[in-house]
N, C-alpha and C positions, 0 to 999 in steps of 0.2 A: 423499656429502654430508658437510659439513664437522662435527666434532662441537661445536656451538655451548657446549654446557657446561662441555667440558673447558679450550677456546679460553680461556671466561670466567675458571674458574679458574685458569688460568696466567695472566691477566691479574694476578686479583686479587693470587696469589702473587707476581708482578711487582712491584704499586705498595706490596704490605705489603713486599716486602724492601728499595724507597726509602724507605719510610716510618719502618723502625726501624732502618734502618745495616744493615751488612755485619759479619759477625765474623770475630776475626782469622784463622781458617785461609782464609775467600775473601779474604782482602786479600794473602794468601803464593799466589797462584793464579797459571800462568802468563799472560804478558801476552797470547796468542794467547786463552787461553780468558775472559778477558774483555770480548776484544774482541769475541769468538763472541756471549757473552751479551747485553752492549751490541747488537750489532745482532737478534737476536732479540727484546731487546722496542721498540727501536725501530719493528720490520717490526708486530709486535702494537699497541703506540699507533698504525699508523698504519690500521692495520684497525679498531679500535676508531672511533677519532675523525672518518676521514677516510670512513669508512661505518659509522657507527652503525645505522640503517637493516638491516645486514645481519646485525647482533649480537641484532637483535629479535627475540622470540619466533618461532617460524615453525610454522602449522596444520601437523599430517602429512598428507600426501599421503591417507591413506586414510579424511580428516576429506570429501575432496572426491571420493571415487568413491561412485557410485550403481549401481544393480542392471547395470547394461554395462559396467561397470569405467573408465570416462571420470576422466581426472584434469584436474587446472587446464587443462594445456592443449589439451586432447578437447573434444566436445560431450559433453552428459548429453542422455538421454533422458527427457523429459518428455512424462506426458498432460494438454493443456490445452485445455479447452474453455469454450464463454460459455454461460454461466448466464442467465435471464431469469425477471422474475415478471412477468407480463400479467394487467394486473388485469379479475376477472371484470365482463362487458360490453363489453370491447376484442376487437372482431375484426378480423380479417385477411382477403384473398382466399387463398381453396386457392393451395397452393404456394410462400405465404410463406415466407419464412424463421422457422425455429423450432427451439428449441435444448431443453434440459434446464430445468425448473423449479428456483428457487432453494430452495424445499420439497425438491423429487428431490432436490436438491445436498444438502443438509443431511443429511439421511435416509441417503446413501447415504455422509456421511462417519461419522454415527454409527454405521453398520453394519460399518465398514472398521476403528473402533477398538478396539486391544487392550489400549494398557497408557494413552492419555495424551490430552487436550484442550484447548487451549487457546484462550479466546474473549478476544477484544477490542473492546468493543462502546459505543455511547454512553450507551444506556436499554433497560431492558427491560418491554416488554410484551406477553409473549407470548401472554395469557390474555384472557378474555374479559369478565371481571370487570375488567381494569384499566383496562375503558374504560365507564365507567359509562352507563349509559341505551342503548349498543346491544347490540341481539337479533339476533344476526346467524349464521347457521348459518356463513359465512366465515371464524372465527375458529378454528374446528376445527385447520387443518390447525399454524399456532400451538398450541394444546393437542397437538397431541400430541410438537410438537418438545419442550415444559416437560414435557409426560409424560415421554419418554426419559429427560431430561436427570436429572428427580426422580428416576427409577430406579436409578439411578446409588449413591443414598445408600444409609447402614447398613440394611439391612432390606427393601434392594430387588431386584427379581426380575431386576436385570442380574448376570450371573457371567462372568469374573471382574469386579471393579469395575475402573473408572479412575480413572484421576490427572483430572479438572478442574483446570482454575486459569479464572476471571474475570477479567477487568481492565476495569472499566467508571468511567466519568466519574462525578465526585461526584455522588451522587446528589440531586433538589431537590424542589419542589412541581409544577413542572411536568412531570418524571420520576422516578417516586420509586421506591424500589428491591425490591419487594414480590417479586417473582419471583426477583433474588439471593439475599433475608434468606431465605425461603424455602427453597433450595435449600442455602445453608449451612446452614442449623439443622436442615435433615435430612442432614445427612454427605452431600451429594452433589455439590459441591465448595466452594473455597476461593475468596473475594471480597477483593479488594484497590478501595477507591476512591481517584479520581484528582484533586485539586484545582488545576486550571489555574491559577484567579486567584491563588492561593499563590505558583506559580512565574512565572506572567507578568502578573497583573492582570486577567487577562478570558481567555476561551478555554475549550475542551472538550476530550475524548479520544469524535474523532469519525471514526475506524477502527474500521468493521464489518471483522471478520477471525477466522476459526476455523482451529486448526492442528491436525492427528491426526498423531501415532504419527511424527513429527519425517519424518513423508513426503506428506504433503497434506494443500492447506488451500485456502478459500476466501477472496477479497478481492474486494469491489463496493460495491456503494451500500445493501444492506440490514441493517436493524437490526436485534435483537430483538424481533421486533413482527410480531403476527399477519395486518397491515394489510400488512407488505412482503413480504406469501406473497401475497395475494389481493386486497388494493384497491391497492395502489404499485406504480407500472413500476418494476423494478428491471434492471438491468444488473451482471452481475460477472463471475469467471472460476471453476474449479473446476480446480485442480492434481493431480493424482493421481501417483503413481511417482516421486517427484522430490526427492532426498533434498536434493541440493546446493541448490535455487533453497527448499527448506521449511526448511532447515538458516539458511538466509539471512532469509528472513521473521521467524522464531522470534526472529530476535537483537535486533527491534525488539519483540516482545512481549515479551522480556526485559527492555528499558528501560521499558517502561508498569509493568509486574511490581517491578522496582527501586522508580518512584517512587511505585507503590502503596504498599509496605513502609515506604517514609520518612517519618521525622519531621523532614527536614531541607525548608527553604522555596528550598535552592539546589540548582540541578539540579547533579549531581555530574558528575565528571569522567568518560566514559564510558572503563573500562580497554580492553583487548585484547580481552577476551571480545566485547564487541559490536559492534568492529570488521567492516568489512566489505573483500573484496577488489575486490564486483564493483560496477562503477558505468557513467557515464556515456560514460569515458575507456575504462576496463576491462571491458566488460559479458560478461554468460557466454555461452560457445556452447552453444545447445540446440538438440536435436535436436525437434522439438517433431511429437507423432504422428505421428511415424518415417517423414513426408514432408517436413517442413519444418525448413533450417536456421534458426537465428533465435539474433540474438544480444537478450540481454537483463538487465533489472535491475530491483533495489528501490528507489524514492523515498521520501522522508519527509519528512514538517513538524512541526512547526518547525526553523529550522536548529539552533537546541540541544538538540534530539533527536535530530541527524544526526552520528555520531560519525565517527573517520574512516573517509575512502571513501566512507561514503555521499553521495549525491547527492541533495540539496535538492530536493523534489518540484516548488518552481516552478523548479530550474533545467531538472528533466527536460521541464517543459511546453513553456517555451520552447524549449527544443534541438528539438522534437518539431517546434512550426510553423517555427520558423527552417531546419528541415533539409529541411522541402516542396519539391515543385517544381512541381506542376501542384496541388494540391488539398488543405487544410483544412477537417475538418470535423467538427465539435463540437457534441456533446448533453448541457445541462445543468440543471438544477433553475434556480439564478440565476447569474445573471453580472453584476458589477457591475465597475470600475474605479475601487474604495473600499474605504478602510476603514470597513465600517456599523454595526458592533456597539458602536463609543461614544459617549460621548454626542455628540461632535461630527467628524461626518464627515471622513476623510481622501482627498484622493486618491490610487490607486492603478493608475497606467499602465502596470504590466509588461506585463501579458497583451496589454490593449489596444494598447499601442505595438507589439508585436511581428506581431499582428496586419493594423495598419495597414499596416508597412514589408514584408509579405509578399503584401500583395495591390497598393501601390501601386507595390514597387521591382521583384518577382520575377515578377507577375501571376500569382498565386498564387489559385485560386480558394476563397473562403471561403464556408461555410454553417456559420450558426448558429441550432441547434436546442433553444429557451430555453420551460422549464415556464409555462405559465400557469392559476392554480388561486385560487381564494377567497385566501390568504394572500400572493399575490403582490405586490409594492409597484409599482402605476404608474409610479413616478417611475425604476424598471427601464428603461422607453422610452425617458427621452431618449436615454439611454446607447447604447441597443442604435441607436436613429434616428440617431444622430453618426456612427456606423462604417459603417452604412449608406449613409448620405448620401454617402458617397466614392464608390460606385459609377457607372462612367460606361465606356458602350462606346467611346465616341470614346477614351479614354486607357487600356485594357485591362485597367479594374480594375474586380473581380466579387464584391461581397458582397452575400451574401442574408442575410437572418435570418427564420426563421417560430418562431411558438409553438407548443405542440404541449398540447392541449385532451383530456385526458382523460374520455369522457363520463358521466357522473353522472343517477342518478334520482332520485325522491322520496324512497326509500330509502337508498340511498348517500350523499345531502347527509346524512343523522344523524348518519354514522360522522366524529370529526374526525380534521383531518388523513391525509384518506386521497384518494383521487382524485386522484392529481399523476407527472408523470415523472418520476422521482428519479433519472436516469442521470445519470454522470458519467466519461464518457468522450469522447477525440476517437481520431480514426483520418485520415494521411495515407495517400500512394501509396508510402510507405515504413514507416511505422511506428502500430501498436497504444499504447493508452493508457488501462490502465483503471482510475479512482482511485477515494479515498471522500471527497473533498472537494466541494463546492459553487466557485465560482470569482468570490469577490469575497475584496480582501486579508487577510480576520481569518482564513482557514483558513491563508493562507501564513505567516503572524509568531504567532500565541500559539495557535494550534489542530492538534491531533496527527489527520496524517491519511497515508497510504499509497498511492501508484502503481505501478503495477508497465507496464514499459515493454518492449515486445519490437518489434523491425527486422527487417525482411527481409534476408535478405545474399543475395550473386550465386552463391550453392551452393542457394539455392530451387529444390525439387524439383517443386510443385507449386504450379497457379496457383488451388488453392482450398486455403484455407489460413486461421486464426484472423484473420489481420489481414480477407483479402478478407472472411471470416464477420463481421467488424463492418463493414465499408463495406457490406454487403451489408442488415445491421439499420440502420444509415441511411439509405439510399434506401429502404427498406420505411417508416418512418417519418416521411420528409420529404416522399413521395408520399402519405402516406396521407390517410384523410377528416381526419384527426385534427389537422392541424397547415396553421395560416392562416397567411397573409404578415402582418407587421409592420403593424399600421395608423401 
């Protein structure tokens, strides 16, 4: 390997010895050994200029091996499995499919840490008190995640302690920050808030995301909140062993982390450090529980959180359905084809267009699987009734859409904001997808959110596998009592 410093400084010594003349004993030099020089920094200017690119910082190789010794261009081995919270009263027929609760998950990343934590989260309400007027024994298992977490601090019966860091959205009236002030004011970590409308006008830091010990971490749809243990469907994934794809994540909680820190209202120029190698064009080969090959990557939003290499979370969406062949299919909290969140509505056709040109040019089979709960906006149907509407057997185009009706008692209506499918995931015949955004445009342009994207490659060792494990949780859910066709 070339030594990139030394290169540089012979450069430098290069343009400082045009820079201030030559002295007279190299002007008495003979005419061959100038000529030698001359072409020497010529061959260097043209290394420099004509591949700057190559002059660039460059990660060591042993930034990118994990516990199998895999470099750039190896597979890593990764354990990754789906996370779920089924809230209590949601049942299943024996031999559904069923996975690790998002509580287990949690639990068992705080158990696994040694020196470090890092959350990135929208609100926290993990207690039971922060939801005034309900009495709810469900909120436990939330208490005891804020148990741990408290323990952490000066005085508390965790040894050795950790590093925490928080990165949570500016806190408001509507979530206000009672469980961070808390946990900072007892030494049991460090809070940074994030103000969106500062840097874009409107928007949130709406990336649920926890990292341990720069080698596992979780990403999905749940919040801080004792409601997305026990009353919210939640859908996410649980990494474990995986330095290079945790190494990768961490680098966008570094950017929430930055513009926590800042007093500046312009989002800065993202250097090297947050840089990423692996993306859409580039993605990593993993070896993913030591059955499955699988190439894959990180996505993010807003595109001015996306430094380079990264890959723009809605470009990752649409590559996803656009690279379908037989089957698209998608479970999401809302879905609109807008911008909703100002005052005056915009349209927003990405997703939608991509959609349509996939079931009307490819005959591409689409089902959409769309929350409907007390808070949900009717005027969600037309939208969802227009895409539908295209379906027609005579012309070979297949879109379904149902709601999926989370069942609710006398009791449960008390708890707010709880009772609803909060997924946010699709899954093709190729490729996994599993984000923390909602799917109407304010999460794509002014709102920080995370996808993490994994493909199957033709080195697939087994036909049950994380991907088939989510198509697997959508037909369990799109069959079930739980979810009606579109009126």
């Amino acid at each position: 390997m070339p030594d990139y410093k030394k290169l540089e400084n012979q450069e430098a010594d290069v343009e400082n010895g045009q820079a201030t003349g030559q002295d007279t004993e190299e002007r008495q030099r003979p005419a061959e050994s100038q000529q030698a020089a001359q072409m020497v920094t010529v061959s260097l200017l043209m290394l420099l200029f004509l591949g700057s690119s190559y002059f660039q910082p460059r990660p060591r190789l042993h930034q990118y091996r994990g516990a199998g010794g895999h470099g750039l261009r190896g597979k890593v081995d990764c354990d990754i499995q789906l996370v779920e919270s089924i809230p209590i009263g949601l049942t299943y027929p024996d031999g559904s499919p069923k996975f690790l609760s998002t509580y287990e998950a949690w639990q068992q990343l705080l158990d696994s840490a040694k020196t470090s934590l890092d959350i990135a989260s929208f609100y926290w309400t993990l207690k039971g008190e922060d939801t005034p007027g309900v009495d709810d024994n469900s909120t436990q298992p939330g208490e005891d995640i804020f148990a741990r977490l408290l323990a952490n601090g000066n005085g508390g019966s965790r040894s050795p302690r950790i590093k925490i860091r928080i990165a949570q959205s500016e806190p408001s009236s509507v979530s206000p920050n009672s469980n961070t002030k808390s946990l900072a004011s007892a030494g049991a970590a460090e809070v940074v808030s994030l103000s969106f409308p500062k840097y874009f006008g409107s928007g949130v830091l709406h990336t649920k995301l926890w990292v341990v010990d720069g080698q596992h971490f979780y990403l999905g749809s749940a919040n801080m909140d004792w409601r997305a243990l026990t009353q919210v469907k939640e859908m996410g994934v649980l990494v474990q062993n995986c330095w290079e794809l945790t190494h990768d994540v961490t680098k966008i909680f570094e950017e929430y982390w930055a513009l926590g820190k800042s007093e500046s209202s312009q989002i800065p120029h993202w250097g090297y450090e947050y840089q990423t190698n692996y993306n859409l064009e580039r993605p990593m080969g993993i070896k993913v529980n030591k059955n499955t090959s699988m190439n894959g990557f990180l996505s993010s939003s807003p595109p001015p959180l996306s430094p380079s290499g990264r890959t723009n979370d809605l470009d990752a969406i649409l590559n996803t359905i656009n690279s379908a062949i037989t089957y698209v299919n998608i479970a999401v909290m809302d879905y609109y084809p807008l911008i909703i969140y100002e005052k005056n509505h915009h349209y927003w056709p990405f997703i939608d267009d991509a959609l349509r040109r996939a079931a009307v040019e490819r005959g591409v089979a689409v089902k959409l699987l769309i929350s409907w709960w007390k808070h949900s906006n009717p005027s969600e149907d037309k939208y969802l009734k227009s895409l539908q509407d295209l379906s027609s057997k005579q012309d070979n185009i297949d879109i379904q859409i149902r709601r999926f009706i989370v069942p609710t008692d006398s009791s449960q209506e008390k708890i707010p904001f709880g009772r609803v499918n909060h997924n946010k995931y699709m899954v093709t015949d190729r490729v996994a997808y599993i984000g923390t955004s909602n799917w109407s445009g304010d999460y794509f342009t002014d709102t920080a959110g995370i996808g993490l994207v994994l493909s199957e490659t033709h080195e697939t060792e087994s036909t049950k596998n994380l991907r088939s494990d989510l198509r697997n949780v959508f037909e369990r859910d799109w069959n079930s009592k739980y979810a009606t066709p579109l009126q």
